[in-house]
Gaussian input, Z-matrix of N, CA and C with variables (Angstrom, degrees):
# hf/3-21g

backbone

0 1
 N
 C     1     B1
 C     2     B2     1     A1
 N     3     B3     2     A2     1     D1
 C     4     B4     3     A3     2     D2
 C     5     B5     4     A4     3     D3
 N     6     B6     5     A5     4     D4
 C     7     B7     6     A6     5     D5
 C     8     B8     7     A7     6     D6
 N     9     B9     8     A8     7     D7
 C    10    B10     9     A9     8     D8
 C    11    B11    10    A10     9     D9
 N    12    B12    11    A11    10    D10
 C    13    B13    12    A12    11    D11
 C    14    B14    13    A13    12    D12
 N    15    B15    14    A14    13    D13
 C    16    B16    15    A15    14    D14
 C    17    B17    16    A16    15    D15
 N    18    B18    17    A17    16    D16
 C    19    B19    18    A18    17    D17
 C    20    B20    19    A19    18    D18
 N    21    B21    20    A20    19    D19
 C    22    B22    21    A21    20    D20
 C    23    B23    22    A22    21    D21
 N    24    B24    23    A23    22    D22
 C    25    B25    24    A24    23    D23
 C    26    B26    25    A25    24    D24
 N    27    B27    26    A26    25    D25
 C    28    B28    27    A27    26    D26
 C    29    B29    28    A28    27    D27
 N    30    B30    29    A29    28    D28
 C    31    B31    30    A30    29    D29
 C    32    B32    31    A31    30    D30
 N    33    B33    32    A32    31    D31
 C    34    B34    33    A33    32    D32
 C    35    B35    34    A34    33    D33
 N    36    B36    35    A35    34    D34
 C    37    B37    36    A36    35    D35
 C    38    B38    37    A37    36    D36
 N    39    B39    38    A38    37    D37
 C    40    B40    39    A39    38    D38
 C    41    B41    40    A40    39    D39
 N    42    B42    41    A41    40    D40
 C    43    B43    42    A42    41    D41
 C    44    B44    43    A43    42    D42
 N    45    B45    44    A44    43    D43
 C    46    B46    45    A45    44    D44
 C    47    B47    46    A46    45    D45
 N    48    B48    47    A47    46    D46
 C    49    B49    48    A48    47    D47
 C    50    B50    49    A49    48    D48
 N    51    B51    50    A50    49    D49
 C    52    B52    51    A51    50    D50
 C    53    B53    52    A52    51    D51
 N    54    B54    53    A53    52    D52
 C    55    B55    54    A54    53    D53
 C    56    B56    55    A55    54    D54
 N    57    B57    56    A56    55    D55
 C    58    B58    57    A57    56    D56
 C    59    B59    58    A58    57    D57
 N    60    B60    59    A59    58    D58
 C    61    B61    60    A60    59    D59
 C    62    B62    61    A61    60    D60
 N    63    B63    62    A62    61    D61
 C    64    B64    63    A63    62    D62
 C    65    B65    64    A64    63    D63
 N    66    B66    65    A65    64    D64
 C    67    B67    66    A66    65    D65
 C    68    B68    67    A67    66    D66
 N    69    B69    68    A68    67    D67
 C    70    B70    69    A69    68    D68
 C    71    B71    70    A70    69    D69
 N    72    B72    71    A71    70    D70
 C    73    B73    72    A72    71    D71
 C    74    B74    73    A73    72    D72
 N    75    B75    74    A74    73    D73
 C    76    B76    75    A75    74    D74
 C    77    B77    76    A76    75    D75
 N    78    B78    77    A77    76    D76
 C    79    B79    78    A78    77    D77
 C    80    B80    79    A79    78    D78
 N    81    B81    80    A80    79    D79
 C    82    B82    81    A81    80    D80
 C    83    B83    82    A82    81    D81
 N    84    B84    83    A83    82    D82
 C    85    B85    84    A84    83    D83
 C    86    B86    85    A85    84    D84
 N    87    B87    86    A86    85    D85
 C    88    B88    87    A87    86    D86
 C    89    B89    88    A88    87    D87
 N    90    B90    89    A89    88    D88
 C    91    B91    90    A90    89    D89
 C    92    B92    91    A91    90    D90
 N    93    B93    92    A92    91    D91
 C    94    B94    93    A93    92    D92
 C    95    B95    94    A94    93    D93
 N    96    B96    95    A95    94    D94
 C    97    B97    96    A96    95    D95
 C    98    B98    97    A97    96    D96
 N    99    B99    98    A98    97    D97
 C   100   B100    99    A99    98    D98
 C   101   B101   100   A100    99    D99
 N   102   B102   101   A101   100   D100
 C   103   B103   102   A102   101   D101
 C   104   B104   103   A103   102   D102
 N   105   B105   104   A104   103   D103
 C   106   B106   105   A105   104   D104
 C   107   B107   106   A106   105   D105
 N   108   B108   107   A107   106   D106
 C   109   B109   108   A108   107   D107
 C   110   B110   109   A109   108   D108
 N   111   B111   110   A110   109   D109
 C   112   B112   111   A111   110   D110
 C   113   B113   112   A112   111   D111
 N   114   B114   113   A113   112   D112
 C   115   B115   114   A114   113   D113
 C   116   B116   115   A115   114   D114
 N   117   B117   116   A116   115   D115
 C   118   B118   117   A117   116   D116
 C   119   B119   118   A118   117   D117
 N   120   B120   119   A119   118   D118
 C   121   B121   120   A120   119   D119
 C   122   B122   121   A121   120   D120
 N   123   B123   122   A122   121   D121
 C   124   B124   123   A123   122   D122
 C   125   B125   124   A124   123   D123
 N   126   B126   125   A125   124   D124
 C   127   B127   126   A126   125   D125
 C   128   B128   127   A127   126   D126
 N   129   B129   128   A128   127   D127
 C   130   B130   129   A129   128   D128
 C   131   B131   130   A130   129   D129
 N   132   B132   131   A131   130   D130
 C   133   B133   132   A132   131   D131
 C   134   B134   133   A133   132   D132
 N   135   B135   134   A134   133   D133
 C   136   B136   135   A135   134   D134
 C   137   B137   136   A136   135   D135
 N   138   B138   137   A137   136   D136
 C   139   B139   138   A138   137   D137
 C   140   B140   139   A139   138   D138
 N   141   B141   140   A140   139   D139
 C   142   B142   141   A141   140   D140
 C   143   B143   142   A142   141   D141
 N   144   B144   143   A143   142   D142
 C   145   B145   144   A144   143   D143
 C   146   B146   145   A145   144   D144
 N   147   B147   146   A146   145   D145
 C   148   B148   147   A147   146   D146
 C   149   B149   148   A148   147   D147
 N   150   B150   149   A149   148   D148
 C   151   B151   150   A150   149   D149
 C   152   B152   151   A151   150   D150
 N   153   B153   152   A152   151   D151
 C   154   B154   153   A153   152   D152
 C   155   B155   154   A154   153   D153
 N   156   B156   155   A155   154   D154
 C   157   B157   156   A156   155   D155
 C   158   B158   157   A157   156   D156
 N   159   B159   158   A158   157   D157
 C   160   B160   159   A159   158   D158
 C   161   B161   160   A160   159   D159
 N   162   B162   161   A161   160   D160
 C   163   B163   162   A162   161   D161
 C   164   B164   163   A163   162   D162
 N   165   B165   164   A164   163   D163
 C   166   B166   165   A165   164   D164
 C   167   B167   166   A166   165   D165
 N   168   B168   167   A167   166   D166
 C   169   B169   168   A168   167   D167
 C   170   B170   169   A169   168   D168
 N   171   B171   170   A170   169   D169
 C   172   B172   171   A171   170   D170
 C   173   B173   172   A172   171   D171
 N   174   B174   173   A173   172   D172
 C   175   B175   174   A174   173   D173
 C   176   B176   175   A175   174   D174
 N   177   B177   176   A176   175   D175
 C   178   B178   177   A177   176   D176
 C   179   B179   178   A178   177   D177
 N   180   B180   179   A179   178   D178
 C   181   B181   180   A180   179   D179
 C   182   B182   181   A181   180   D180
 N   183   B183   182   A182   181   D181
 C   184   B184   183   A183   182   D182
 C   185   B185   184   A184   183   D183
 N   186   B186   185   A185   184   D184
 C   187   B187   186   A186   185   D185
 C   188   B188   187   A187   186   D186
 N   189   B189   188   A188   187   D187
 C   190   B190   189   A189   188   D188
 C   191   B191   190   A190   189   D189
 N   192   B192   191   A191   190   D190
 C   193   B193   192   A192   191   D191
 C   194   B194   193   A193   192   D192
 N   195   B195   194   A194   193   D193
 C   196   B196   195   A195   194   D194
 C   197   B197   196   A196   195   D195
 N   198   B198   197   A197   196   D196
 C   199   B199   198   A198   197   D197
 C   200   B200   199   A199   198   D198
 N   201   B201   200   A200   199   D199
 C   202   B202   201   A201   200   D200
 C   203   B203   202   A202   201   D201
 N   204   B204   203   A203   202   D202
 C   205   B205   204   A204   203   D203
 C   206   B206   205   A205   204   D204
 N   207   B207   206   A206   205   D205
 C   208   B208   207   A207   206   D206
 C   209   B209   208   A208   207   D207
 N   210   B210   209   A209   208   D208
 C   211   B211   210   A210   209   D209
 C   212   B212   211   A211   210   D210
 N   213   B213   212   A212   211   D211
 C   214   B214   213   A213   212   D212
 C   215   B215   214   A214   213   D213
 N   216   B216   215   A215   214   D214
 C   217   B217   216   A216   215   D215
 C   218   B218   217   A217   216   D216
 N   219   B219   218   A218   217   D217
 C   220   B220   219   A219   218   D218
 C   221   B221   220   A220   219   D219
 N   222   B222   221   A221   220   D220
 C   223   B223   222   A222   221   D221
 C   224   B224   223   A223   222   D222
 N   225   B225   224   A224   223   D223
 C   226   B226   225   A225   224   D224
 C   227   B227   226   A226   225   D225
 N   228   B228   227   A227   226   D226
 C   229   B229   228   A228   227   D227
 C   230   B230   229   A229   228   D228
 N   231   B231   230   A230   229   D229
 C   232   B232   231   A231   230   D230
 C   233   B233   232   A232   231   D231
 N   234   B234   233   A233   232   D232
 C   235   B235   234   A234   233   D233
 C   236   B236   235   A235   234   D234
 N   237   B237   236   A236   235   D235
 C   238   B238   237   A237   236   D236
 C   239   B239   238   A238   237   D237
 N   240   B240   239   A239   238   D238
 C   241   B241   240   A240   239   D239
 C   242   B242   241   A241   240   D240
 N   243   B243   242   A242   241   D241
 C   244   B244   243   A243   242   D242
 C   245   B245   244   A244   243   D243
 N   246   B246   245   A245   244   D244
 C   247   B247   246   A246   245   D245
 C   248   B248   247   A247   246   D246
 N   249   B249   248   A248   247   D247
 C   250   B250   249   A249   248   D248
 C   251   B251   250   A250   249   D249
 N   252   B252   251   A251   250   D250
 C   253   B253   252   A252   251   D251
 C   254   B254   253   A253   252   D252
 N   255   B255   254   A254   253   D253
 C   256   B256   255   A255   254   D254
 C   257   B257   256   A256   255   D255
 N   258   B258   257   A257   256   D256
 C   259   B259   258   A258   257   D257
 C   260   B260   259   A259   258   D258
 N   261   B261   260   A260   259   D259
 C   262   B262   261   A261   260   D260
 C   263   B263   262   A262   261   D261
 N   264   B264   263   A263   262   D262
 C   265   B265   264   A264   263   D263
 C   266   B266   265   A265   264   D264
 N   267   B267   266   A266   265   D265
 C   268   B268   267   A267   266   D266
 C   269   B269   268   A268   267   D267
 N   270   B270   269   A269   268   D268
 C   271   B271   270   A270   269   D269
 C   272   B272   271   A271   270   D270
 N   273   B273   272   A272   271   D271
 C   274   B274   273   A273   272   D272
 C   275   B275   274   A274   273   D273
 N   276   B276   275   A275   274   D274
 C   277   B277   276   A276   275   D275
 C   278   B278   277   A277   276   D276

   B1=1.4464
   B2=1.5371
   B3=1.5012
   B4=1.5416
   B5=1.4798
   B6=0.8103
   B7=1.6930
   B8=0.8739
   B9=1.1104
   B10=1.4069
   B11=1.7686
   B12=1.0225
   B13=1.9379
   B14=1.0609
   B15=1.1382
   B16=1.6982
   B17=1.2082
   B18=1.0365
   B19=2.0050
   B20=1.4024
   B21=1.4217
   B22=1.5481
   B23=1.4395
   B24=1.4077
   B25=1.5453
   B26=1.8467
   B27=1.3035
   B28=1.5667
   B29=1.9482
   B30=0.9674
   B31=1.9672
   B32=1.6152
   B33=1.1446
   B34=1.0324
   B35=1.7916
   B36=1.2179
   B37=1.4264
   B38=1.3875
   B39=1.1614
   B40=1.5010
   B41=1.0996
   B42=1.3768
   B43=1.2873
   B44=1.4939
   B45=1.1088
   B46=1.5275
   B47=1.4682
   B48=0.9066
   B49=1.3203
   B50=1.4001
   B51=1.3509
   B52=1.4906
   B53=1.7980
   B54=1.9034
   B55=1.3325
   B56=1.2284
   B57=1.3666
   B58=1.1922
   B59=1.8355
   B60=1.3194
   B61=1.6325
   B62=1.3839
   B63=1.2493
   B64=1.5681
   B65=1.7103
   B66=1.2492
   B67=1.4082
   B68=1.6248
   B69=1.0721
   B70=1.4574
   B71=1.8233
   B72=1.3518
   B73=1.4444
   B74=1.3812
   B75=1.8490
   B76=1.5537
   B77=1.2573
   B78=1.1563
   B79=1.4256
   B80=1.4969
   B81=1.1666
   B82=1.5491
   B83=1.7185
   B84=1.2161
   B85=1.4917
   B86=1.4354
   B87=1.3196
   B88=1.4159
   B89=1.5584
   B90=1.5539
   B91=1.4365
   B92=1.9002
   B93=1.0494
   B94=1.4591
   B95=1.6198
   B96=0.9703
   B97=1.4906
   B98=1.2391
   B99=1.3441
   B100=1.7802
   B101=0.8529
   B102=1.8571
   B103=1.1248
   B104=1.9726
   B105=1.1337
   B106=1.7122
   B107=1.7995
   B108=1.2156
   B109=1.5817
   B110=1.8350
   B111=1.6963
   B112=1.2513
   B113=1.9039
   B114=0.6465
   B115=2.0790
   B116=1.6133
   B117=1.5397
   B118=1.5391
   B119=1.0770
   B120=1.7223
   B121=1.2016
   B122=1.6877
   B123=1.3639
   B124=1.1344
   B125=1.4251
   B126=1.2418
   B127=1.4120
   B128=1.7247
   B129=1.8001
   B130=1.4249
   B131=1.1358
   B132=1.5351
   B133=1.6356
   B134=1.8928
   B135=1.3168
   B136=1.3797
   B137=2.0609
   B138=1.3350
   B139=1.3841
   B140=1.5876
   B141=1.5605
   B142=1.7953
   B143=1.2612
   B144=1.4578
   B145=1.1316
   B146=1.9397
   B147=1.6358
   B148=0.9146
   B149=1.4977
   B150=1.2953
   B151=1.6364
   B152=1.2091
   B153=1.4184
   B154=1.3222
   B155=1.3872
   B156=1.2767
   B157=1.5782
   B158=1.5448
   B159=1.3897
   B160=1.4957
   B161=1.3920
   B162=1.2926
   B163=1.3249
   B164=1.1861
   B165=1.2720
   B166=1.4449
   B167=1.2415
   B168=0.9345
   B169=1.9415
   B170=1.3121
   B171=1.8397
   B172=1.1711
   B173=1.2196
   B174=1.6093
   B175=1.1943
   B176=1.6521
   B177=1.3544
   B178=1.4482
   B179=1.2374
   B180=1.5539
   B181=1.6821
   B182=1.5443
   B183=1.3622
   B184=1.4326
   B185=1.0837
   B186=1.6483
   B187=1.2638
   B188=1.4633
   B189=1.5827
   B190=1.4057
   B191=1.9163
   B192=1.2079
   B193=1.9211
   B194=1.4853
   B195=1.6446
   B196=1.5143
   B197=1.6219
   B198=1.6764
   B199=1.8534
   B200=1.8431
   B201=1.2430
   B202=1.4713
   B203=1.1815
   B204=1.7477
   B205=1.4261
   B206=1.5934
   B207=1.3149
   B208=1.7632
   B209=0.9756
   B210=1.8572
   B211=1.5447
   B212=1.4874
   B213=1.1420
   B214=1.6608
   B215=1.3223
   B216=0.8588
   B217=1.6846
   B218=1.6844
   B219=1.0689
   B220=1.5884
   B221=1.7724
   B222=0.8791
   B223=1.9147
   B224=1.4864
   B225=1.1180
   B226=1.7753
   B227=1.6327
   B228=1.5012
   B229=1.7167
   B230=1.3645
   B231=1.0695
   B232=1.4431
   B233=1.9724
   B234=1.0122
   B235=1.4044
   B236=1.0096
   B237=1.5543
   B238=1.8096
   B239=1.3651
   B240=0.7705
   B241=2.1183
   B242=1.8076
   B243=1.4242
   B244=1.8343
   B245=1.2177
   B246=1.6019
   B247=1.4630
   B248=1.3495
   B249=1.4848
   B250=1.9036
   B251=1.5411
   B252=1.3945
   B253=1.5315
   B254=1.3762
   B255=1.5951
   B256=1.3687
   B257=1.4717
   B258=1.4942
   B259=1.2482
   B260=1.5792
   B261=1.5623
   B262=1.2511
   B263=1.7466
   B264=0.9067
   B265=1.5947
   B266=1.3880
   B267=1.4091
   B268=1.2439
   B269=1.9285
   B270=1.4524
   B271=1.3934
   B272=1.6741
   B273=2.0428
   B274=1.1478
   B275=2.7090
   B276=1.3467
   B277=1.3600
   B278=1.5147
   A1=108.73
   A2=108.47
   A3=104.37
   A4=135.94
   A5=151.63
   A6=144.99
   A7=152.37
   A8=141.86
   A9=156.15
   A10=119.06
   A11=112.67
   A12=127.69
   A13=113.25
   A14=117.56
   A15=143.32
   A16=131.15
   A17=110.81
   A18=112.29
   A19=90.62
   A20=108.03
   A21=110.24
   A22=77.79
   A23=106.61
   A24=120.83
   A25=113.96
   A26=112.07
   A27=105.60
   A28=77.23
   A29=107.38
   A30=119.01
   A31=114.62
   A32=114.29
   A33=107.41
   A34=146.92
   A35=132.81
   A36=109.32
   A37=104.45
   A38=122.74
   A39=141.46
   A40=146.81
   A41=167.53
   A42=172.73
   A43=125.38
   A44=126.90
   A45=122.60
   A46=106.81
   A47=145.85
   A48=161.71
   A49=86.95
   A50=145.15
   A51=145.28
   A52=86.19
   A53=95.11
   A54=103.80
   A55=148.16
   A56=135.04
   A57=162.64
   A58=103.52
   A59=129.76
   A60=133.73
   A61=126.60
   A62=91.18
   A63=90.12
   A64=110.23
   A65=109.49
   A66=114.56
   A67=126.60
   A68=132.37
   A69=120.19
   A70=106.81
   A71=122.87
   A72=120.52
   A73=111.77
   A74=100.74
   A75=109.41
   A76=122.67
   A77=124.09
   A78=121.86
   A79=139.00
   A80=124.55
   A81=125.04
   A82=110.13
   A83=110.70
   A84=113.45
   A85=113.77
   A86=119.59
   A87=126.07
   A88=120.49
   A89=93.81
   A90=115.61
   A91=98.32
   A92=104.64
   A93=110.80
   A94=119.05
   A95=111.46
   A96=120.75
   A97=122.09
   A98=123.89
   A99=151.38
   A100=102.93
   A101=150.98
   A102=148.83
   A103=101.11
   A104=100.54
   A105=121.53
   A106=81.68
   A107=120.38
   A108=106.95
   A109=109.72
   A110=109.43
   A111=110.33
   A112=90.48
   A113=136.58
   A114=136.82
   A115=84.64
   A116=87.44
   A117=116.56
   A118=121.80
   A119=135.71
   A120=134.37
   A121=98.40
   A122=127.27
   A123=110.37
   A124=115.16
   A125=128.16
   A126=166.30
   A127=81.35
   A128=120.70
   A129=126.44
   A130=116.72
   A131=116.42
   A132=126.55
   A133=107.24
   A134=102.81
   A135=98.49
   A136=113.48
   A137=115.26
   A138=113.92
   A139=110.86
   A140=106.74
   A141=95.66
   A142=106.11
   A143=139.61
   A144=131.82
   A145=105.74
   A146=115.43
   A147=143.37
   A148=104.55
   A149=133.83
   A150=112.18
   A151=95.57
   A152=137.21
   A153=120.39
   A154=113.85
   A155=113.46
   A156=127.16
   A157=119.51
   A158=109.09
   A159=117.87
   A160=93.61
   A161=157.23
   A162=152.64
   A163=114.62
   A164=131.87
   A165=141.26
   A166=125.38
   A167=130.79
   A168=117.00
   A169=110.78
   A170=119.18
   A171=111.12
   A172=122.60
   A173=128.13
   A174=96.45
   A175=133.91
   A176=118.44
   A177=118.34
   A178=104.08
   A179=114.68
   A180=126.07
   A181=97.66
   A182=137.48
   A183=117.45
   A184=134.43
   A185=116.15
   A186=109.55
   A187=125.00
   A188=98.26
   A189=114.67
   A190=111.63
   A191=136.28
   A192=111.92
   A193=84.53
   A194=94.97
   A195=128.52
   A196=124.71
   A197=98.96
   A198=95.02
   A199=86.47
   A200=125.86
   A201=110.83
   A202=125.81
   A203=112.01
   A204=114.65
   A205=101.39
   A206=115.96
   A207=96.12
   A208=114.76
   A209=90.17
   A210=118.00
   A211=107.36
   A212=126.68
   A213=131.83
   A214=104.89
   A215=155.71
   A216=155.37
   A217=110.30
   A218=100.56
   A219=104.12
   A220=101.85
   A221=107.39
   A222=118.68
   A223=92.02
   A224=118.27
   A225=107.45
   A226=97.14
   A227=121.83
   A228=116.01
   A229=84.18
   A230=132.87
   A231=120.16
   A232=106.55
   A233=125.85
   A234=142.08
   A235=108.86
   A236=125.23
   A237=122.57
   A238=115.89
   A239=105.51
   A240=118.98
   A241=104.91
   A242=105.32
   A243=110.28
   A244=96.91
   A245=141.50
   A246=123.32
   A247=118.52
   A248=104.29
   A249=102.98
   A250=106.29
   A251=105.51
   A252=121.05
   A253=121.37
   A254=111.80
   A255=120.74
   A256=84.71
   A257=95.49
   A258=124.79
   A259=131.22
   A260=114.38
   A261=108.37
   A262=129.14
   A263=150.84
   A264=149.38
   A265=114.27
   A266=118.05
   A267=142.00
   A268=91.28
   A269=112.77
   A270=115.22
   A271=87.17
   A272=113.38
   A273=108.28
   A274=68.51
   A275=107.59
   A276=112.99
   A277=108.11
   D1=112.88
   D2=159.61
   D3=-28.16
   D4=166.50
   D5=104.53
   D6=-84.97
   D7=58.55
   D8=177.49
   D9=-32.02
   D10=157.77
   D11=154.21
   D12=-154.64
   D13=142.69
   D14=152.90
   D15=-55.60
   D16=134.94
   D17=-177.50
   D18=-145.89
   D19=139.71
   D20=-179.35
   D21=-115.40
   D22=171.40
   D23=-161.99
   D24=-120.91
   D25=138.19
   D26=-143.38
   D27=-75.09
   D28=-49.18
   D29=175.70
   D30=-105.21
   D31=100.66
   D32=159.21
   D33=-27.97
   D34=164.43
   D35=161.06
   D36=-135.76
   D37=149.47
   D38=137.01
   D39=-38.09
   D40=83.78
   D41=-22.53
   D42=109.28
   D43=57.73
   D44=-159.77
   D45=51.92
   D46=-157.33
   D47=-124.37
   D48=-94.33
   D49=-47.97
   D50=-141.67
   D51=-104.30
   D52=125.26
   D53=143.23
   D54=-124.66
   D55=105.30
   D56=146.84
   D57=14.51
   D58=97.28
   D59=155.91
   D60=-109.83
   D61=-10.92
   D62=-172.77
   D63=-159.76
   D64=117.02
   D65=176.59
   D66=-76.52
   D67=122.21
   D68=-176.63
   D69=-106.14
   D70=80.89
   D71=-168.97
   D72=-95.08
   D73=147.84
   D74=174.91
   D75=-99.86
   D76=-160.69
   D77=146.95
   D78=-84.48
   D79=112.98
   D80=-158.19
   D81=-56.02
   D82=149.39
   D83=175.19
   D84=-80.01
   D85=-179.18
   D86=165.32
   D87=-35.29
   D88=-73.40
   D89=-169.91
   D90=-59.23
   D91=-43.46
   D92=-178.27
   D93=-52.90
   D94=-35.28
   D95=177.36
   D96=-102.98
   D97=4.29
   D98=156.73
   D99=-86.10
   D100=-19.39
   D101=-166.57
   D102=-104.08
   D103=-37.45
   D104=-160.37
   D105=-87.25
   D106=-48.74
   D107=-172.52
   D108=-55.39
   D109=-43.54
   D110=-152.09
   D111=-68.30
   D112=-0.36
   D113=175.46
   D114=-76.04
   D115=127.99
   D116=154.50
   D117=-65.33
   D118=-49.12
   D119=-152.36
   D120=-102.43
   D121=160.11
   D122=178.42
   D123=-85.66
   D124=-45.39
   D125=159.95
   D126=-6.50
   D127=-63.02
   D128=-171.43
   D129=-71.23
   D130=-33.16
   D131=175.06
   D132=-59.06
   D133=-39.41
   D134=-172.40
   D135=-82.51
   D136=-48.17
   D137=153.03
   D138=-29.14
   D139=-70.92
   D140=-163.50
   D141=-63.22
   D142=-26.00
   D143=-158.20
   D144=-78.82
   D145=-40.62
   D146=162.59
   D147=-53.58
   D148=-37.40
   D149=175.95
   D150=-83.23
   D151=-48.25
   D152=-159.11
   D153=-56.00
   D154=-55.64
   D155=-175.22
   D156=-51.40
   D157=-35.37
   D158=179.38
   D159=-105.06
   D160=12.91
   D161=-156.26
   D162=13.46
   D163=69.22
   D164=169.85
   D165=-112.26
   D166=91.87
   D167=169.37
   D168=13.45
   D169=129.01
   D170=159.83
   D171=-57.89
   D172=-42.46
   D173=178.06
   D174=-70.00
   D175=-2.77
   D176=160.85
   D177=-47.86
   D178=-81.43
   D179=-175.64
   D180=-30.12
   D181=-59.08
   D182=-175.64
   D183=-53.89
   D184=-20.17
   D185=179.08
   D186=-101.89
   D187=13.17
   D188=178.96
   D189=-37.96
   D190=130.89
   D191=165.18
   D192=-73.25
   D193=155.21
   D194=162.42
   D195=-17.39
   D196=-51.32
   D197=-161.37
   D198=-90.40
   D199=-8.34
   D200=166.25
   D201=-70.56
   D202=-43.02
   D203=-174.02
   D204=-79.90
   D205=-31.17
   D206=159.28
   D207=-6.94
   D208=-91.95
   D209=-152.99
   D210=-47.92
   D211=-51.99
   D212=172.30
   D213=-53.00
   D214=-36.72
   D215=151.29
   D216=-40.95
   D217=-44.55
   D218=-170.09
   D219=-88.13
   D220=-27.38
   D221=175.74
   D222=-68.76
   D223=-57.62
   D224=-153.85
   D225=-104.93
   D226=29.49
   D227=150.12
   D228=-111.53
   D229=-30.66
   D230=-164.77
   D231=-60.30
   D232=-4.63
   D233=175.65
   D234=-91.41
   D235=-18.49
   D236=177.65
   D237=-73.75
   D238=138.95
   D239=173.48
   D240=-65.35
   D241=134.37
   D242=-166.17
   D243=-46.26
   D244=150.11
   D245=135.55
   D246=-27.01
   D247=115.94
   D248=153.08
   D249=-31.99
   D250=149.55
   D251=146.47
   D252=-71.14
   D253=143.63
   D254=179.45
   D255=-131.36
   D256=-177.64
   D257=-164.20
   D258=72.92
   D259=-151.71
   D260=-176.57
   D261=-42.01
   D262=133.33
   D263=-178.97
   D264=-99.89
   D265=-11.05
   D266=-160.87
   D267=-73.61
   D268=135.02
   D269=-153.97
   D270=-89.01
   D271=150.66
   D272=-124.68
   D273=-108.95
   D274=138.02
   D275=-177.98
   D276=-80.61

């Protein structure tokens, strides 16, 4: 079973005829986040990552304003597993 969340959108966007209020995003797959890494710019990493997860046209995700595509950024890391610990292993006194 997936997990999903909702983000309703402070501005909507536009897309031909279909408009966009509310995002319902998952957690990205493997391949999905191997695709979103290979983008140079970050600005593009966060759009593609944002269409995949909510399945929307990139260009929807682009026209997201700023404090929306945040929040969708912060929804779909919020699905990542903590970093492992590194360092010492040595049991803590």
């Amino acid at each position: 079973m997936t997990e999903e969340k909702s983000l309703t959108l402070k501005k909507p966007v536009k897309v031909g005829e279909q408009v966009i209020d509310q995002l319902t995003l998952k957690e990205l797959t493997l391949a999905e986040t191997g695709k979103v890494n290979k983008q140079a710019d970050t600005f593009d990493k966060l759009a593609l990552m944002i269409s995949f997860s909510a399945g929307i046209p990139l260009l929807a995700a682009q026209q997201l304003c700023m404090s929306d595509a945040q929040a969708a950024g912060d929804i779909i890391t919020s699905f990542l597993p903590d970093s492992p610990q590194t360092g010492d292993s040595s049991p803590q006194t």
